[in-house]
N, C-alpha and C positions, 0 to 999 in steps of 0.2 A: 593552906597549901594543898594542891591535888596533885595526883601521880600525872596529869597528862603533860607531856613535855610537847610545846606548840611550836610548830616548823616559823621559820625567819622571824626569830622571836628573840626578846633580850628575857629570858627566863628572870632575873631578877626583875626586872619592871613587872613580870606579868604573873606571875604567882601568884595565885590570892585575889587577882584584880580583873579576872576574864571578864567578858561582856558574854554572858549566855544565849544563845540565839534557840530559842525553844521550837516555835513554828514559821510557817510562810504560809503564803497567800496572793498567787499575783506579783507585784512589783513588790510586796509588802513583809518586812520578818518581824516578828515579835522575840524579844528577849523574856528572860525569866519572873522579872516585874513586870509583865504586860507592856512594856514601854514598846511601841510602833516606829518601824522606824524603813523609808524607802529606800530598796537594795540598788541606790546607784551604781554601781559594779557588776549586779549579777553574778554575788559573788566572785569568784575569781573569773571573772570573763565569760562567764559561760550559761549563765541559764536563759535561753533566747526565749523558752516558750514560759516562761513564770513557774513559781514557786504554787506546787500544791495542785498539780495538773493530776487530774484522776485517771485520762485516757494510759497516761504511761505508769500508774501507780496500779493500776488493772492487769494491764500488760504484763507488768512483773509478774504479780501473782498469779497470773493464768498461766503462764511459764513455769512459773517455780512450783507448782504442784503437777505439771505433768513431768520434766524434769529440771533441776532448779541448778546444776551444774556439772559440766561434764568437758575435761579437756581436748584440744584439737590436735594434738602430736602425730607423725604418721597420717594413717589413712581417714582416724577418727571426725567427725563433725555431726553437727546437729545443725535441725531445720531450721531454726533462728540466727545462724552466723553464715549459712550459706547466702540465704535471702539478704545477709545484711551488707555481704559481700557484693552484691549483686546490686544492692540498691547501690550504696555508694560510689562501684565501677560508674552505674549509671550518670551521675552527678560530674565524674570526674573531667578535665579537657578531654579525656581520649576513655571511650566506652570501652575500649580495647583490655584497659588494666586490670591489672590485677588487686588485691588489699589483703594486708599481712594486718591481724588485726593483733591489738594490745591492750595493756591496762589503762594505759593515759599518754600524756605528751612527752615528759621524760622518755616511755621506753619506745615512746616512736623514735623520740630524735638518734637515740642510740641503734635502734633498730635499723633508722634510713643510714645511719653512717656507717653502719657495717656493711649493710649493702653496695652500700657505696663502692666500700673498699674492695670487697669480695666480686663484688661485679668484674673489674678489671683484674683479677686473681684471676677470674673464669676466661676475660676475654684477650688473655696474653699479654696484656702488658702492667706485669705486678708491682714496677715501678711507681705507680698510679695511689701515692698514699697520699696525697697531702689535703686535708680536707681548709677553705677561705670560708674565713666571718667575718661579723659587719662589728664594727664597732658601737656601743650600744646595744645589741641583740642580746635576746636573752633566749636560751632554747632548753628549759629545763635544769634538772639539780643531778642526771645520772650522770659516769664516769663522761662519755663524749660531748655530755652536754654542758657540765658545768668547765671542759675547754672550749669549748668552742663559744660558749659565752662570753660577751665583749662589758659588760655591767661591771665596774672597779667594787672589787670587793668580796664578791660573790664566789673567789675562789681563794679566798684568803686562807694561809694558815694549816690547809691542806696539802699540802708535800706536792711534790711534780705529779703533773696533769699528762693526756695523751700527746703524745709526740706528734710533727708533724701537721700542725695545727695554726695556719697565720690568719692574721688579724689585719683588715684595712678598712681605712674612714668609710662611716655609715654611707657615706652621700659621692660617692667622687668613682665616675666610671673610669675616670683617667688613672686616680690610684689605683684602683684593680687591675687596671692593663699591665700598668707599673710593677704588680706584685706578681703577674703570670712570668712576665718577663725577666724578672728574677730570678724565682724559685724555678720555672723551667717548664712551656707548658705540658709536655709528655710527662709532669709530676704529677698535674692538679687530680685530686680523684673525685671533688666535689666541690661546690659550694652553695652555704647554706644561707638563705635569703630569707626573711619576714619582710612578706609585700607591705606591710605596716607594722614599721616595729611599736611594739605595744608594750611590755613593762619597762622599758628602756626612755620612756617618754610618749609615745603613740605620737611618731614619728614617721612623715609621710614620704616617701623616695620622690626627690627631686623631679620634675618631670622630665620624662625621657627615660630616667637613670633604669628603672626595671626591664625594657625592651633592649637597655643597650647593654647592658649586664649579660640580659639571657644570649643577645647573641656572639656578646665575648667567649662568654663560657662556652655556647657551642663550637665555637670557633676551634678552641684549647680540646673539644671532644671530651670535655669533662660533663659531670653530671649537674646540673641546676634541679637543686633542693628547696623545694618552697616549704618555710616553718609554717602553717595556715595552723596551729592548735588555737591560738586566739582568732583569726580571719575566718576561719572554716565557719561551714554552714548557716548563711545568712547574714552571719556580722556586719558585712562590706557591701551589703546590697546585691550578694548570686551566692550560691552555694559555695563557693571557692572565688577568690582573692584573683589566684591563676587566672580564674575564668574570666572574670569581668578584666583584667587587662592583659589578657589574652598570652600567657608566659609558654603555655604548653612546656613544664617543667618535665624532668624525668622521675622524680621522686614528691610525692607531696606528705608530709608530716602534720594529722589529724589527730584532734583528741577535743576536749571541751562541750563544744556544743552539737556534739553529736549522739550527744544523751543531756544534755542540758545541765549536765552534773549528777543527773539521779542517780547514776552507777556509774564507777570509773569505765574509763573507755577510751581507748587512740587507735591509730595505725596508719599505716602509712598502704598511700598508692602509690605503685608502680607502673611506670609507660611500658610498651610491648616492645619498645628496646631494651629496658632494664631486667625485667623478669623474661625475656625469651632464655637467655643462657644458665638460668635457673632452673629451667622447666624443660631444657636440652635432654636427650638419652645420654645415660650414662654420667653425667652431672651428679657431682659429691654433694652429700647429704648439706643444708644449708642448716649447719646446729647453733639454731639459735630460737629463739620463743620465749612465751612468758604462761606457766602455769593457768592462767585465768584467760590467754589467746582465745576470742572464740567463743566466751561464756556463753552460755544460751539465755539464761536471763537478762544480761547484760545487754544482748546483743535482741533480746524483745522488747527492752526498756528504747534503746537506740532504734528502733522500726517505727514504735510507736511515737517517738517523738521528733522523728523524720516525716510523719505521716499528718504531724501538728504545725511543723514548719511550712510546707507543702499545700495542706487546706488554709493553712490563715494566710496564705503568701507571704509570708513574715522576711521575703529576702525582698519583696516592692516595700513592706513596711520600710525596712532597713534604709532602701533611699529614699523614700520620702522623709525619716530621722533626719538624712545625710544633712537636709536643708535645714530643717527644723531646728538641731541641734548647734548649726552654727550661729543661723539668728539669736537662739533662745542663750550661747554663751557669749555672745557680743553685747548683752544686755548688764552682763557683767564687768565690762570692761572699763565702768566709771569706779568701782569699788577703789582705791587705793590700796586696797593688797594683790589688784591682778593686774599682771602686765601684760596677757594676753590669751591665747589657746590654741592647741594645735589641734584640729578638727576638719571633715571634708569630704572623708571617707565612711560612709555606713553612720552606724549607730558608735562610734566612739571616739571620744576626745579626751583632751588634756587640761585643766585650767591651771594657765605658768602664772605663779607667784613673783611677786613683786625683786626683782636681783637685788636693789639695796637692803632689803628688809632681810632677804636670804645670806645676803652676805654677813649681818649683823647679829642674825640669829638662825644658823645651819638646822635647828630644827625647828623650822615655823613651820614644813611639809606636815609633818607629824602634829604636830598645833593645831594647824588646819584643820585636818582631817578629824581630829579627835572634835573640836570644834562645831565643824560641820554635823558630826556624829550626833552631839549631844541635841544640836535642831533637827534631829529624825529625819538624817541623809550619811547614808554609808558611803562613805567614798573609799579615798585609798592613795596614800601618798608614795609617787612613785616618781623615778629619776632624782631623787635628791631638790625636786622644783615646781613639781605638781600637784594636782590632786587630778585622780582618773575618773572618767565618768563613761560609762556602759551601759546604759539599766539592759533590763529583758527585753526584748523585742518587740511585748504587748504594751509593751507601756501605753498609756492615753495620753491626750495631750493634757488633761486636767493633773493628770500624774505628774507628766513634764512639766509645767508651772508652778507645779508645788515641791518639786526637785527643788528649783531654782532658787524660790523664795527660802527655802531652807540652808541652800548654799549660800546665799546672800546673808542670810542671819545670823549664821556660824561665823562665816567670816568679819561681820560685825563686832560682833564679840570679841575680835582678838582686837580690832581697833583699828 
């Protein structure tokens, strides 16, 4: 038994029984018995540049000995979160933005939804609460995020959630229109979009459905929020999700791969409509932040590995994956546990599980994946139907065929 209590965890099952992951390397983590094993996930979605990158483990250090932390409140800042602000504006649709920076995705998605709210506080019409999600979405575990999450389950058990918070099908512009129409649109004060929903399934929007969404919502003069904490920086083949289909959103929600995991890190960009009445004379203080806003280490771990993306073009790697990845999971599709994959976009997919096998046995996801695990391929069963597949960005292709054959093994094994 150990004192660590592990997040989306059945603490009874896993007591006693962790899987130790001691180092990386590349695509590659080693556990506590040397056992090898490739990080089809990238971890939780996020290590674009591999495991064990010296340029940003440098980084840190040369940071954290001249100052290794210091908060951003007020007037406060350091040379590492200015520039970082700066690069990211750079990347963003609109160079013009601003970035409110944070610890990770949770306290973006919280962070973009207050803005949300508070925007329309500032800009007269405070009626402006109601924040629209997608069914399936997932946008975090903080107060607005685990409402505004569409995932059955995930809010279970925990007493009433933030008010003002409706929910319509992943896929359907007509339902949306449906739901403006409704609720009233001088209500809507946001709504919150993953251009690929990704722990919900990696789930790709209908065609059309993202261009006709955003210009519903402009329509309504509400704010379109892009979730990008999984799509950001390189995922999807451009720096931003927004960018390659062209959403020019008013808020965008970062975190993941924009330190590749090495040090938490999110935040959210704002368009030069959203942050002008913020940055107004005479404009009430916006009290809101997160102790670690701004790190300077954090935020020289995030430069340098902005700086890795950038030299290896790891957002062309991405589409050239985009291809790659679909052939290489159609190769799968004789197995008799798979019934297919949702794939198309960048470097990440889904491999969907067999429905009568799922319907027979609710946890074959989990089967799966533990399965696959043990032939030295981390995956990760998610929607109740898959297993997720992400690697790092670097990946080889001798890497990706040896993914495969391991996915292929594991899933062997169950029969």
């Amino acid at each position: 038994m150990t004192s660590l209590w592990h997040p989306f965890s059945s603490m009874a099952a896993v007591d006693g029984a962790e899987l130790v992951i001691e180092r990386g390397d590349g695509v590659y983590v080693w556990d506590d018995s040397g056992k090898r094993y490739i990080d089809g996930t990238a971890s939780l979605w996020y290590c674009q540049v591999g495991h064990g990158r010296s340029e940003i483990i440098e980084a840190m250090r040369t940071q954290a000995l001249q100052l290794e932390a210091y908060h951003t409140f007020g007037d406060f800042a350091n040379p590492p979160a200015l520039a970082l602000a700066e690069r990211i504006a750079g990347y963003a649709p609109d160079p013009r933005s601003k970035v409110f920076l944070t610890s990770g995705g949770s306290d973006s998605i919280d962070t973009a939804a207050k803005i949300a709210r508070r925007y329309f506080q500032l800009t007269g019409e405070p009626e402006r609460t109601v924040l629209i999600t997608r069914a399936m979405s997932y946008h975090g575990m903080h107060g607005y995020g685990t409402s505004l999450g569409g995932i059955p389950g995930n809010a279970d058990g925990i007493g009433p959630l933030t008010p003002d918070v409706v929910m319509v099908p992943w896929d359907s512009v007509d339902a949306l229109s449906e739901t403006i129409d409704r609720t009233g649109a001088d209500r809507i004060a946001g709504f919150f979009c993953e251009p690929v929903i990704g722990v919900g399934g990696v789930r790709r929007a209908p065609e059309g459905y993202l261009k006709e969404a955003r210009a519903l919502i402009a329509e309504t003069g509400a704010l379109f929020v892009a979730d990008e904490v999984i799509t950001g920086f390189g995922r999807v083949g451009d720096w931003f999700a927004s960018r390659r289909f062209s959403l020019e959103p008013d808020l965008i929600a970062f975190a993941k791969g924009v330190t590749s995991g090495y040090l938490p890190a999110g935040g959210v960009i704002a368009a030069p409509r959203v942050w002008a009445p913020f940055y107004s004379a005479g404009a009430a203080i916006f009290r809101h932040g997160y102790t670690y806003s701004g790190h300077p280490t954090v935020a020289a771990a995030a430069l340098a590995n902005l700086d890795l993306i950038a030299g290896e073009q790891l957002c062309a790697r991405a589409l050239e994956w985009e291809t790659k990845l679909v052939e290489g999971l159609d190769t799968l599709l004789d197995h008799p546990l798979v019934a297919g994959h949702r794939s198309g976009v960048g470097f990440l997919g889904a491999i969907l599980l067999d429905p009568k096998r799922l319907a027979a046995d609710p946890d074959l996801p989990v089967k799966a994946f533990k399965a696959v695990r043990s032939r030295g391929v981390i995956s990760r069963a998610i929607a109740g139907e898959a297993l997720q597949v992400s690697p790092p960005l670097t990946m080889t292709d001798a890497e990706f065929e040896e993914m495969l054959a391991g996915i292929r093994r594991g899933l062997d094994d169950l029969g």
